[in-house]
C-alpha distance (Angstrom), angle and dihedral (degrees) to the residues before:
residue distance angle dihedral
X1 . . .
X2 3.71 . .
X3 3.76 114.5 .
X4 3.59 129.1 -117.4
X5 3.52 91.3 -129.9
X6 4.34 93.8 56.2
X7 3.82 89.8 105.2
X8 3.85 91.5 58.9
X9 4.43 89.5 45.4
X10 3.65 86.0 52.8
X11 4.45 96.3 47.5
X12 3.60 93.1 37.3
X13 3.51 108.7 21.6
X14 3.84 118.0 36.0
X15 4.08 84.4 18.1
X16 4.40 86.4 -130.2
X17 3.99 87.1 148.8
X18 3.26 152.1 9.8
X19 3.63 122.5 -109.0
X20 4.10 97.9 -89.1
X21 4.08 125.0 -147.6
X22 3.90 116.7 -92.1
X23 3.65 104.7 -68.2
X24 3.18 97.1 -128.9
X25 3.80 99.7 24.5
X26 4.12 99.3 -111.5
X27 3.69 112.9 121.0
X28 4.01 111.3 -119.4
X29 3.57 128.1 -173.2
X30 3.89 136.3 151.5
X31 3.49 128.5 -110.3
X32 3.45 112.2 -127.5
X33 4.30 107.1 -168.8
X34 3.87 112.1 -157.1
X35 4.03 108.4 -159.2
X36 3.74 108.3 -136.9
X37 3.55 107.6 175.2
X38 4.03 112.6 -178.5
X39 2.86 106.5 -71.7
X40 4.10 94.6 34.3
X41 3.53 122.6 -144.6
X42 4.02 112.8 -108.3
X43 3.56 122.5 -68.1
X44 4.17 88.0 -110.9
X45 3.59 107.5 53.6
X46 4.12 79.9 38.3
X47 4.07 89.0 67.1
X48 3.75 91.8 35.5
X49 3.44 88.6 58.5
X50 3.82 92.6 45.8
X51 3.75 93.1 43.9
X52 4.29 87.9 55.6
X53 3.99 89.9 44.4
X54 4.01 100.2 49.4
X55 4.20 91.6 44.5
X56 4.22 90.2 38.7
X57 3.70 92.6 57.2
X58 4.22 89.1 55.2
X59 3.68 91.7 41.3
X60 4.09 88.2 48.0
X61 4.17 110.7 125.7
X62 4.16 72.6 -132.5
X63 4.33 80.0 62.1
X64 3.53 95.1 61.6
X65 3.88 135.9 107.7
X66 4.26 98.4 -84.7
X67 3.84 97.0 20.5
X68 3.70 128.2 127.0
X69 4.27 78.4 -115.6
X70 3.13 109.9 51.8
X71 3.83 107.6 76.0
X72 4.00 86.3 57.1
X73 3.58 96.7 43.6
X74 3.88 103.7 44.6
X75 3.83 83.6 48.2
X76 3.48 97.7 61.6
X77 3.85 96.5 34.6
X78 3.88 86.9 54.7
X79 3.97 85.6 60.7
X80 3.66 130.9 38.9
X81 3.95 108.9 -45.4
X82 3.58 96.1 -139.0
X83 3.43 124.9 162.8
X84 3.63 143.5 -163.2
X85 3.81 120.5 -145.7
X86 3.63 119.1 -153.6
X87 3.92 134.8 177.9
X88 3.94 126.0 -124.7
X89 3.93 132.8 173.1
X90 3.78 127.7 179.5
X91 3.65 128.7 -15.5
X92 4.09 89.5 9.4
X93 3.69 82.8 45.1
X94 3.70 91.2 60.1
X95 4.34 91.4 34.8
X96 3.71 85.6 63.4
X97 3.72 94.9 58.7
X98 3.75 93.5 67.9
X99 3.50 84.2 69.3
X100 3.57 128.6 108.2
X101 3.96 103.0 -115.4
X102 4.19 135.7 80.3
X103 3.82 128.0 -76.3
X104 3.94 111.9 -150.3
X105 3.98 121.8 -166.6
X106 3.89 132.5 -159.3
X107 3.34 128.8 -177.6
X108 3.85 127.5 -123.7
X109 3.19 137.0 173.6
X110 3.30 99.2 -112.7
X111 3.66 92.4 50.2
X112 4.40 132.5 -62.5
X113 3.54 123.7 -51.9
X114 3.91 118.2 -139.4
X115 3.60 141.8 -170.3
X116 3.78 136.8 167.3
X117 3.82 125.8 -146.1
X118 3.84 113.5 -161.3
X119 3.17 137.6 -165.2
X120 3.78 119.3 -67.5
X121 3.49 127.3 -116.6
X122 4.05 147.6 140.4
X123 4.01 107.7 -47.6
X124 3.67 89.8 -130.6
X125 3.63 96.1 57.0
X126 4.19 106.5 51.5
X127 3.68 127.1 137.1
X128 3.79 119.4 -87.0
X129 3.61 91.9 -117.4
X130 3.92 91.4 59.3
X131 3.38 98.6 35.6
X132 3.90 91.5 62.9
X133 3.79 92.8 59.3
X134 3.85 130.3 97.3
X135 3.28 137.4 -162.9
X136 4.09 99.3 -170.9
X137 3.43 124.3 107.9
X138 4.15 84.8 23.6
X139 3.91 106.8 118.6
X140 3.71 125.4 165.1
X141 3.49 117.4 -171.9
X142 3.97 134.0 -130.7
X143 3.64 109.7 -77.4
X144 3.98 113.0 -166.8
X145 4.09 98.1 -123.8
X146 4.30 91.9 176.3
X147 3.55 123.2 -119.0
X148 3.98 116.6 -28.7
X149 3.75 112.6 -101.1
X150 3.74 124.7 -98.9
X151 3.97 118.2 -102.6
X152 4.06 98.0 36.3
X153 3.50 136.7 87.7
X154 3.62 116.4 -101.5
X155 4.24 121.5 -148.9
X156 3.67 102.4 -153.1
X157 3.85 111.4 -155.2
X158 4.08 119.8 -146.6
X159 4.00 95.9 -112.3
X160 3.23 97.3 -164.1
X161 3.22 102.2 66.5
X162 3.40 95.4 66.2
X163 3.42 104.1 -129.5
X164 4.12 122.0 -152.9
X165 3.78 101.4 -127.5
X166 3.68 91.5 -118.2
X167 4.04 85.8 56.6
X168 3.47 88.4 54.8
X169 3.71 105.9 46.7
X170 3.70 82.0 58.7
X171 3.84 98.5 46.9
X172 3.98 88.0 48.3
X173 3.67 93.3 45.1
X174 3.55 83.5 58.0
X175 4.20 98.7 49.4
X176 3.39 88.7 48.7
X177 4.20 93.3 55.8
X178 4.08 86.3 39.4
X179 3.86 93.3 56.4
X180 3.83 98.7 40.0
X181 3.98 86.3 57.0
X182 3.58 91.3 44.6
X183 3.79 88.1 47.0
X184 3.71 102.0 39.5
X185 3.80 90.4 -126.8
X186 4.07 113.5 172.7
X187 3.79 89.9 -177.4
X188 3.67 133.9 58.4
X189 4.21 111.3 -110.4
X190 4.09 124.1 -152.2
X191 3.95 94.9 -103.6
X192 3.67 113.7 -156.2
X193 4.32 108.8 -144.2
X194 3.68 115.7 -153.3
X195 3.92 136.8 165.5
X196 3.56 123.4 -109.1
X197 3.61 130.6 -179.0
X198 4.07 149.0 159.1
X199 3.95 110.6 6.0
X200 3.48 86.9 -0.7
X201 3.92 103.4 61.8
X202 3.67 84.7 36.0
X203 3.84 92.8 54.6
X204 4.08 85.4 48.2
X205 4.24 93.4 47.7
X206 3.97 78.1 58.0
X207 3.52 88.5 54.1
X208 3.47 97.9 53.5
X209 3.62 94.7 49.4
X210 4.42 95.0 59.8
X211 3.98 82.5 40.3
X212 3.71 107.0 -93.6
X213 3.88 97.0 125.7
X214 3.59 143.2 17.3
X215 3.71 115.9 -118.5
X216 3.97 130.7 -138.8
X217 4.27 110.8 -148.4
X218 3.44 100.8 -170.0
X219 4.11 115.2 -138.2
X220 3.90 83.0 -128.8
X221 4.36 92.8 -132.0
X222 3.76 79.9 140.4
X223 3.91 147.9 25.6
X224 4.13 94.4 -18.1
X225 3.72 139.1 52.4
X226 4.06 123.3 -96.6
X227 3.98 103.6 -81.5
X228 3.20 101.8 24.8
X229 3.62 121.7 155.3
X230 3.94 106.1 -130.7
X231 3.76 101.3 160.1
X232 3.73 147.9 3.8
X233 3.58 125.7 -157.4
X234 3.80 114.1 -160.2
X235 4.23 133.5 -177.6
X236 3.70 126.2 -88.9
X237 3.87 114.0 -68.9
């Protein structure tokens, strides 16, 4: 059966096209709802959690060829995936679950992370519910979460750029999407996020050029300039 995400292995991976205008010229994206309760969970598990929710919604039985999905999802995927992260606590929290979409959880120790992916569609068109939440003026800062455990793909996110964390949850979302095409993946894996910069990020844009990682290039609509690298997701160690 011919995966959803086959458009984005044939852009990013075997390079067979270029990424082409919205087909029918509406502007998709998905919503990608980050729960930050007060306190909020740490910025890491956050993106892990947002990394499992965009990827789970394309790899969704719902996603597939025939489900109630797939129209909505192979639409988008066949555009831009862009996504828009937004932040929800408490009764919106719990609105936003009624939803159709995915909600991932990690665990921290300082409590789970969570995020919900929905459904994509045109930006001018989203629920009430969503369109009332922000994500501005929401930062969490670095945590220091230790190396990434051995056995899972890790997303590596350009720290030097200085991502907002509703930047990154959208730049993640999108590694993890990129590598599971690139990969062939039919199931969701527990991606480990870590920072990377200097010798380090350049060491892992080498990488990615003799095939050990797939790359992100941001459009640069917000916060970073067109091509920029913002994350690299590489294999298991």
């Amino acid at each position: 059966m011919t995966s959803v995400l086959e458009p984005l292995a044939a852009r990013y991976v075997r390079r067979d096209t270029g990424i082409p205008p919205e087909p029918d010229g509406v502007v998709r994206a998905m919503p990608v709802v980050l729960r930050l309760d007060r306190p909020p969970a740490p910025r890491t598990p956050v993106l892990e959690a947002a990394a499992d929710a965009a990827l789970a919604v394309c790899l969704d039985p719902r996603a597939e060829p025939g489900g109630e999905w797939h129209d909505a999802v192979a639409t988008w995927v066949a555009g831009r995936i862009r996504k828009i992260a937004r932040r929800a606590r408490g009764a919106h929290w719990a609105a936003v679950q009624e939803l159709p979409g995915v909600t991932c959880v990690v665990d921290s120790p300082d409590g789970p992370a969570e995020a919900r992916a929905l459904l994509p569609g045109p930006v001018d068109d989203v629920p009430k519910v969503v369109s009332r939440l922000q994500i501005g003026g929401t930062e969490l800062p670095s945590d220091e979460p230790g190396p990434p455990p051995p056995g899972v793909p890790v997303i590596w996110v350009n720290a030097d750029l200085e991502m907002t964390v509703g930047k990154a949850a959208a730049q993640v979302g999108h590694a993890s999407m990129l590598y599971a095409a690139a990969q062939g993946l039919t199931a969701v894996p527990s991606f480990a996020v870590r920072e990377a910069r200097g010798d380090h990020w350049a060491q892992l844009c080498d990488g990615v050029k003799g095939g050990e990682g797939v790359a992100v290039r941001d459009a640069g609509f917000t916060e970073v300039a067109p091509g920029t690298i913002t994350c690299i997701a590489t294999p298991p160690s």
